[in-house]
C-alpha positions, 0 to 999 in steps of 0.5 A: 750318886746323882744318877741314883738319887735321880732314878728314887725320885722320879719313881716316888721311892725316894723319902722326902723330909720337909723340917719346919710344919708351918705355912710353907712346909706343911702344904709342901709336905701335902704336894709331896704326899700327892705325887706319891712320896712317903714324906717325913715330917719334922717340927721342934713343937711336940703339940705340932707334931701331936695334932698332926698325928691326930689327924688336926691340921694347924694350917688353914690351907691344909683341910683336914680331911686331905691330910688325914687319910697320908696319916692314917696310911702311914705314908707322911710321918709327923715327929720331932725325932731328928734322927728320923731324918736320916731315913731321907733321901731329899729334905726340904727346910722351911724354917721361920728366918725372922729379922732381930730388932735391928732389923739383921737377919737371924738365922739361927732355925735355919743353921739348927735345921742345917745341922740336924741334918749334917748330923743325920747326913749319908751320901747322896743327899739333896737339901734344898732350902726354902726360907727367904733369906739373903743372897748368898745364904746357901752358899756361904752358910749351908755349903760349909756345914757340909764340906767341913765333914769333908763331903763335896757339893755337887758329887756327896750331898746336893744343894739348891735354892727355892724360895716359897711363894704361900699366899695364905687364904688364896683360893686361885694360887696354891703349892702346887699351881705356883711356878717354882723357881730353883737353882743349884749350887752346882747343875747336878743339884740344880738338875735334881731339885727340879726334878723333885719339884716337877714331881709335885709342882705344876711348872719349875722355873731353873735358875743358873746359880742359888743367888738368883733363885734367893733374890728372886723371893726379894724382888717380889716382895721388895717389888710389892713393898715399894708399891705399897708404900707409895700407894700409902704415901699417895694416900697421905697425899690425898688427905691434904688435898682433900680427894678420895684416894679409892676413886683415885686408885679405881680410875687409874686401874682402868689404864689398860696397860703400864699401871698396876693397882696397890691398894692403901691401907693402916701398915703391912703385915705378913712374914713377907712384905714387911720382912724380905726387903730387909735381907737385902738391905742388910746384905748390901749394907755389908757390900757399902751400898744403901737401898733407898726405895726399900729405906724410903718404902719401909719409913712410909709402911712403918707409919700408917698405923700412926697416920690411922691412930691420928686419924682416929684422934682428929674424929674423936676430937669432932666429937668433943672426946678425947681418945683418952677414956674411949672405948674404941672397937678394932674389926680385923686384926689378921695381917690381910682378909679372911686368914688366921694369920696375925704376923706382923699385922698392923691392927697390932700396932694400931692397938697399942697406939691407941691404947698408949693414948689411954684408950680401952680397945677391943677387937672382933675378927671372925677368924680370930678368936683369941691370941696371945701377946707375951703373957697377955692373952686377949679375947675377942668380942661379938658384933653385936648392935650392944657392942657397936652403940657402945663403942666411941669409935669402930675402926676396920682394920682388916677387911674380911669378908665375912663381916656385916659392914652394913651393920657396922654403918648403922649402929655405930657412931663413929667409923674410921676405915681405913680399908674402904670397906663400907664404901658399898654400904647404905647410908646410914647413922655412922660418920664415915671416915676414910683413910684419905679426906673425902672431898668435904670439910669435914673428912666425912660423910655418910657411909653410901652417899658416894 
């Protein structure tokens, strides 16, 4: 079966299905189509499947007209048929694996994605998993769905490990120029999913065993969150002692080797960083063990978005307002610059702690129009000179490209930024605070004057 299986990819007569159409799996399915694979793809949202069909894109990294011409041709087939998974010979599962609000993984998409395919199977299947999960999670939970219906991994059906890597907005890196990491239940799994990437991937990284390759994806992003949160706490550092974290930072950057710059900021969003420690640290708590720097680092993220609400307040307060009865006007509310994406951003929190204090808060953000919270459907506002006279306080959240920060430091009174978005703006009529004190009494000046 392996020596089958192997021959249908590497002359693109193998079907591949990629269940779950979102941020990863829908420029996956895009790679796969440009290597020559007719590619099913599966989605529990009809509307999903409906606009793929139609030629939309609901991705921001998958242009329109890349996608169109696979659909039209009939070589990448939308639907929400699980049946049609048994049309497959590789299936690829990047379903969401969110975290419960005790922070333990849920993985219940991955186990209904599991059994869908279980359901659909035929021998001499590859399945490989691409949700960040914890180590051991292909293992212990896919591998038993498979060998309870009496199939051997390794020889019936074929299992592996590759964690994602999207970096939503990222005009360097993409699907298919990021290194690939894979591991294998067995050699033979191992051997036959790197194939299947190699075919549409740039480089593949093999790995010995699945636990490497899914400890792997929580390195990186535990890596990233521990520096995030010190960078934040040398933030809060800087503020009591009155120096200019950015100038910090940007000298430090200059060190040519044994440093590399994080940048603060008003909390962590994203479905990673935020996330993907967590699995570990839950996967360790079950072994008796405690993470400390990825406790510590969670506790430091987790209360920006309160150190920038206090910040807000303390101006307003120079002011002689309260921020109770202010009108307070958030620019950026996607998780990171110039993507759609809002998960688990921080301009959200930020939102709700201001508004908790009694202030009336709206939001602008180019590539946010509008969103939904529960029930609550919230519109966004124009930047307009009107808007910002307006407004008691402007506080950049999130600092896209395509906003007009001069404008901002001109009309506005008051700017809390916590990005240092204004740094390169002309001075003008806006009191300018930073998210650590500048080196003033005040813990501000005017935008440009550094």
């Amino acid at each position: 079966m392996k020596a089958k299986l192997l021959a249908r990819i590497n002359d693109r007569s193998a079907t591949v299905a990629v269940v779950g159409l979102g941020y990863v799996g829908l420029p996956l399915a895009l790679e796969f189509m440009r290597a020559g694979f007719r590619v099913i793809g599966f989605d529990v949202s009809q509307r999903v499947v409906d606009g793929l069909l139609a030629g939309r894109s609901h991705i921001q990294d998958v242009p329109e007209d890349q996608l169109r011409p696979f659909v039209e041709s009939g070589q990448f087939m939308p639907t929400t048929d699980k049946a049609r998974l048994g049309d497959a010979d590789v299936i690829s599962i990047a379903v969401p694996t969110p975290l419960s609000k005790t922070r333990d993984p849920d993985m219940s998409y991955v186990l209904s994605a599991v059994d869908a395919v279980v359901s659909n199977f035929h021998p001499g299947l590859l399945v490989v998993l691409e949700s960040t999960t914890y180590p051991g999670t292909t293992r212990e939970l896919m591998g038993p769905r498979f060998e309870e219906r009496g199939l051997t991994v390794g020889k019936d059906v074929f299992l592996a490990f590759s964690p994602e890597r999207v970096d939503p907005g990222n005009t360097k890196y993409h699907t298919r120029n990021t290194p690939k990491v894979v591991g294998g239940i067995t050699p033979a799994c191992t051997e036959l999913a790197c194939a299947l990437y190699a075919a549409a991937i740039d480089t593949v990284v093999p790995v010995s065993t699945t636990e490497a390759a899914e400890l792997v994806k929580l390195l990186e992003n535990t890596f990233r969150a521990v520096n995030i949160g010190l960078v934040n706490e040398m933030a809060i550092i800087c503020d009591r002692l009155g120096v200019d974290v950015w100038e910090v930072i940007d000298a430090a950057a200059t060190k040519p080797f044994g440093f590399m710059k994080f940048t603060p900021g008003p909390g962590i969003g994203g479905h990673c960083i935020p996330l993907d420690p967590h699995y570990l640290a839950w996967k360790m708590r079950m072994l008796n063990y405690k993470t400390r720097f990825i406790d510590l680092a969670s506790d430091i993220n987790s209360a920006m978005p309160d150190f920038v609400v206090e910040k807000v307040s303390r101006a307003l307060n120079e002011d002689r307002k309260a921020v109770n009865g202010s009108r307070i006007l958030v620019v950026g509310v996607a998780y990171k610059p110039n993507i759609d994406d809002m998960r688990e951003s921080p301009a959200l929190d930020v939102i709700h702690l201001l508004e908790g204090r009694g202030a009336t808060v709206v939001y602008h953000d180019p590539f946010v129009t509008s969103f939904r919270e529960g029930s609550e459907q919230r519109e966004g506002v124009a930047l307009t000179p009107a808007e910002l006279e307006r407004s008691d306080a402007v506080v950049i959240v999130t600092d896209h490209r395509d906003v007009d920060y001069q404008l901002i430091v001109d009309r506005a009174a008051l700017v809390v930024d916590t990005r240092n978005a204004t740094a390169h703006a002309r001075r003008s009529r806006a009191r300018v605070v930073a998210l650590s004190a500048l080196p003033s009494s005040t813990d501000a000046e005017p935008a440009g004057a550094r």
